[in-house]
C-alpha positions as CSV (number, residue, x, y, z in Angstrom):
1,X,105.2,124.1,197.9
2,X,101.4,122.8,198.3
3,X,98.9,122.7,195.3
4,X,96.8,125.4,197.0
5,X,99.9,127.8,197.5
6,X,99.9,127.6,193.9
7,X,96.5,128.3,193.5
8,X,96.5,131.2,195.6
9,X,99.5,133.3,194.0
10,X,98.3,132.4,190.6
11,X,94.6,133.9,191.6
12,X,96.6,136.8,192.8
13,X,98.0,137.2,189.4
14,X,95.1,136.5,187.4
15,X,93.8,139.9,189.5
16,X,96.7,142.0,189.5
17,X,98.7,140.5,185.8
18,X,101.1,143.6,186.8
19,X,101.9,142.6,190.3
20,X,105.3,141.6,191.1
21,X,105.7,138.2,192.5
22,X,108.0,139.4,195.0
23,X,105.6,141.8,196.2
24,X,102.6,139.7,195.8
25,X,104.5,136.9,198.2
26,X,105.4,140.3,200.7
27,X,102.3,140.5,201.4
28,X,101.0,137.4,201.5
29,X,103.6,137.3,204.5
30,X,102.3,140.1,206.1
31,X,98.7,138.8,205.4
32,X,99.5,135.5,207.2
33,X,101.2,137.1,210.3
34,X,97.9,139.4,210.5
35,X,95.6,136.3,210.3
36,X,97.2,133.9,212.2
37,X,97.8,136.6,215.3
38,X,94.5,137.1,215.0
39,X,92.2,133.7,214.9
40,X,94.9,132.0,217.2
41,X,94.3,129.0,214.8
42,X,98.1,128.2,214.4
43,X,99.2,126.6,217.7
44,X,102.0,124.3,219.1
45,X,102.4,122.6,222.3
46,X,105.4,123.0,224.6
47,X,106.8,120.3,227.6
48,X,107.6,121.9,230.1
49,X,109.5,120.2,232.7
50,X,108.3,121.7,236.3
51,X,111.0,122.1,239.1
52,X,110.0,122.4,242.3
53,X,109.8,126.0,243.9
54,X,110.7,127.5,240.4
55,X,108.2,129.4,238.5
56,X,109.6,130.8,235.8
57,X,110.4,128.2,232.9
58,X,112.0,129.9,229.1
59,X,109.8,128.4,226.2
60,X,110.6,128.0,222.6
61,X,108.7,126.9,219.2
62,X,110.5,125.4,216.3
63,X,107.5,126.2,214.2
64,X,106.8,129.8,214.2
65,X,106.9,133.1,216.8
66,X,104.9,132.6,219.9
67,X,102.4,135.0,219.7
68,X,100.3,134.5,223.1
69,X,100.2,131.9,225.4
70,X,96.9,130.3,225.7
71,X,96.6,127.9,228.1
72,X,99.2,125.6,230.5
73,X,98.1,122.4,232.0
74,X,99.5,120.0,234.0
75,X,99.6,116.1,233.9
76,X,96.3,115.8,234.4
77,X,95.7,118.1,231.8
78,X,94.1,120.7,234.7
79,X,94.6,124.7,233.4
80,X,97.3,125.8,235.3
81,X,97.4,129.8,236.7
82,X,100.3,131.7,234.9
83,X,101.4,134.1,232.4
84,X,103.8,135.0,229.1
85,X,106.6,137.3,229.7
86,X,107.4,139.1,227.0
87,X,111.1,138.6,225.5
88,X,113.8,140.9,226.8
89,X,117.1,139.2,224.6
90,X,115.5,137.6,221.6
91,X,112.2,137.3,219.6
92,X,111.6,134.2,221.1
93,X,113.0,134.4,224.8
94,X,109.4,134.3,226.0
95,X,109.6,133.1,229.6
96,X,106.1,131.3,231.4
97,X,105.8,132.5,234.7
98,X,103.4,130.0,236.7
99,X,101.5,132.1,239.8
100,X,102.5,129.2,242.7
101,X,105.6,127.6,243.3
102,X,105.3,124.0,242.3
103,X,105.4,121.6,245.0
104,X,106.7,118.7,243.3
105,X,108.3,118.2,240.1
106,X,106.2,117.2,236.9
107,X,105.5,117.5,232.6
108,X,103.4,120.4,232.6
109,X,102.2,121.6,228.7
110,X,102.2,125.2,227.5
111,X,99.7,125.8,224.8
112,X,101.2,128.8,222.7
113,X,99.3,130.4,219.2
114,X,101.9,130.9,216.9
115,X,102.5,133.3,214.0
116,X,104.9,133.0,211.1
117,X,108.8,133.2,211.2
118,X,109.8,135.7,208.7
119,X,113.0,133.9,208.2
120,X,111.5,131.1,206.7
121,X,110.2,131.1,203.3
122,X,106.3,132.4,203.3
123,X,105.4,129.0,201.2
124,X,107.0,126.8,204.0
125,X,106.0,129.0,206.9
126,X,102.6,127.3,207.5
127,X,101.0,124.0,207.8
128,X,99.3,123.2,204.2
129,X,96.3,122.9,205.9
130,X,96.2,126.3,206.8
131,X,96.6,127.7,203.4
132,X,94.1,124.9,202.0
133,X,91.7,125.7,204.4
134,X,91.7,129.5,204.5
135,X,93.0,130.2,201.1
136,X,90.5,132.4,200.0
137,X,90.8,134.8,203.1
138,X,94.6,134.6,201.8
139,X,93.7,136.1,198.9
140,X,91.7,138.7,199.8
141,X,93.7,139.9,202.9
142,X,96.8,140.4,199.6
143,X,93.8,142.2,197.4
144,X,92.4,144.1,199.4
145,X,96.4,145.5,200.9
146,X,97.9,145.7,197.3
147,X,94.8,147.9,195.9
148,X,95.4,150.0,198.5
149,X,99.2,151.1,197.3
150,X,98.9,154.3,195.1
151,X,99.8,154.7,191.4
152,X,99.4,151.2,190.4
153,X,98.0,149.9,187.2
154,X,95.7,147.7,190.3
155,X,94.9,150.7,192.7
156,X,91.3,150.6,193.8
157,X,90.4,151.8,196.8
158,X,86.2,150.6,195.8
159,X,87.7,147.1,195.3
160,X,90.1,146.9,198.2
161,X,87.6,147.9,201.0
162,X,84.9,144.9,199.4
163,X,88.4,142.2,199.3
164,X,88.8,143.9,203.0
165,X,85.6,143.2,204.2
166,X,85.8,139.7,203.0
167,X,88.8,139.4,204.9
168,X,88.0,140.2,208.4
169,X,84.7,138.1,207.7
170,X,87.5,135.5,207.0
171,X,89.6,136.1,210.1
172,X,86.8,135.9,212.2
173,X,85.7,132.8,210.9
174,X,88.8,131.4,211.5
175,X,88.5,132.5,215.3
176,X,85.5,130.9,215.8
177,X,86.3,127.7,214.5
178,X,89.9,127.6,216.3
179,X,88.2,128.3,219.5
180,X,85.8,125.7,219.1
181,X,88.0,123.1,218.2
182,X,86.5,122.3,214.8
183,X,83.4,121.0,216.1
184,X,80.1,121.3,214.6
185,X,78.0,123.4,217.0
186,X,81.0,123.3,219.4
187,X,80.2,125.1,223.1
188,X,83.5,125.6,224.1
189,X,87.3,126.1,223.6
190,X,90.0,123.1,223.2
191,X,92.6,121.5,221.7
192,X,91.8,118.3,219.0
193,X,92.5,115.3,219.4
194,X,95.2,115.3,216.4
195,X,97.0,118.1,218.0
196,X,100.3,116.8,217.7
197,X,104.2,118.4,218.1
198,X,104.5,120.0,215.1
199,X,102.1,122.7,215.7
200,X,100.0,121.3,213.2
201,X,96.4,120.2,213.8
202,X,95.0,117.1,212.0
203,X,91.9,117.7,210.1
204,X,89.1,117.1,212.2
């Protein structure tokens, strides 16, 4: 557990002293899945290993649920024209379907945004950069949902649509910045540098 999870479930608390913890950290899950399938800012990189004449290729992320696909390239890091099937067995049986037959067999990459896997505990679920970075979009996104829920010693709907608002500022924010890569001023979409296997970006 990072110093900023911490931080962010105690400043829930501070707000909401009657708050369970179990329902505070229920919807920081659901806050997280909401943000991240949003902004696209949580994203891993697949191999794929290119047959020739097949098209279809089953994809998997040890890191999180693949939410979208976002790019594939080949070798030469090229875009490549394809798509995301949608899982038919499993949660993650997602299947990239490539629009031409490859004519030779190569390393291609699928570039996949991710979101959390509920199974996991929500304090290990995400990078720590993630919750360090965008902490206080965190706690608003669990503010703004839990003064929302009626009959509680918190409920305020005043308070929950100003937490709100601060939220989807903070989402899109978040989008922004993913699709610019971090960069100051950026003009256009791509991955960093540090983009490693994990899923996790360094800080740029």
């Amino acid at each position: 557990m990072s110093a900023d999870f911490d931080i962010l479930i105690n400043s829930v608390r501070a707000r909401l002293p009657s708050a369970l913890d179990g329902v505070v950290r229920l919807e920081l899950q659901n806050v997280l899945k909401d943000f991240l399938s949003e902004s696209n800012l949580y994203v891993d990189t697949i191999p794929i290993s290119v047959l020739v004449g097949q098209t279809d290729y089953h994809i998997f992320s040890i890191n999180g649920i693949i939410n979208r696909l976002m790019t594939v390239t080949d070798n030469y890091n090229n875009p490549i024209p394809c798509s995301l099937v949608p899982p038919t067995l499993t949660v993650q049986d997602f299947v990239v379907r490539l629009a031409i037959k490859p004519s030779t067999a190569a390393t291609f990459n699928a570039y996949v945004a991710l979101t959390p896997d509920p199974s996991v505990p929500v304090d290990q679920s995400v990078p720590d950069w993630v919750i360090a970075k965008y902490r206080e979009g965190f706690e608003d996104g669990i503010l703004a949902r839990m003064m929302t829920q009626p009959a509680k010693p918190y409920s305020n709907m005043k308070l929950a649509d100003y937490h709100g608002r601060k939220y989807r500022k903070a989402i899109n924010l978040a989008r922004n910045e993913a699709l610019h890569a971090y960069k100051f001023r950026g003009q256009g979409w791509g991955f960093p540098q540090g983009f490693v296997r994990s899923g996790q970006y360094q800080r740029i």
